[in-house]
N, C-alpha and C positions, 0 to 999 in steps of 0.2 A: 797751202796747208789744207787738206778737207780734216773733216772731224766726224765724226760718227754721228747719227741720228741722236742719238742721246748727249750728245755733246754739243749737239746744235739747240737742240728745245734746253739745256740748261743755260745755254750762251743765250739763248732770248728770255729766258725766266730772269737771268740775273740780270741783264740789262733793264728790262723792265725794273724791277725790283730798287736799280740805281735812279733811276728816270722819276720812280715814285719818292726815294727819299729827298731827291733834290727839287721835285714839285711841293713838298713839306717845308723847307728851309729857306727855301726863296721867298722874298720880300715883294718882288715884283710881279704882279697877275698876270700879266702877258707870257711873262718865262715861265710863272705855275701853268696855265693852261697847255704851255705847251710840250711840259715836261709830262704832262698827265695823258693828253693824247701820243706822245714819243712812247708812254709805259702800257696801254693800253692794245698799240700797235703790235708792240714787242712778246706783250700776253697773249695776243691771236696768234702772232707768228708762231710763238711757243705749240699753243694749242694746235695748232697745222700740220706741226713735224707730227710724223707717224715712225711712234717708237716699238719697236718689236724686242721684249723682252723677256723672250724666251728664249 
């Protein structure tokens, strides 16, 4: 399945976004830190896609 430019940087906005509340909820700091750099990743990713919306 491809997805359009805009469908990609929302699939990496919300994953991030999933990645941050589960770095919040978790108990154990090894799984935070690594949910925080997983959300981190996923917000550069986001930031990389080049959307054209016009």
């Amino acid at each position: 399945m491809t997805r359009t430019a805009s469908e990609e940087r929302d699939y990496f906005l919300r994953r991030s976004a999933e990645h941050r509340d589960l770095a919040v909820k978790t108990a154990e700091s090894g799984n935070r830190v690594l949910h925080e750099q997983f959300a981190t990743l996923y917000a550069e990713r986001a930031a990389s896609v080049m959307v054209d919306d016009h």
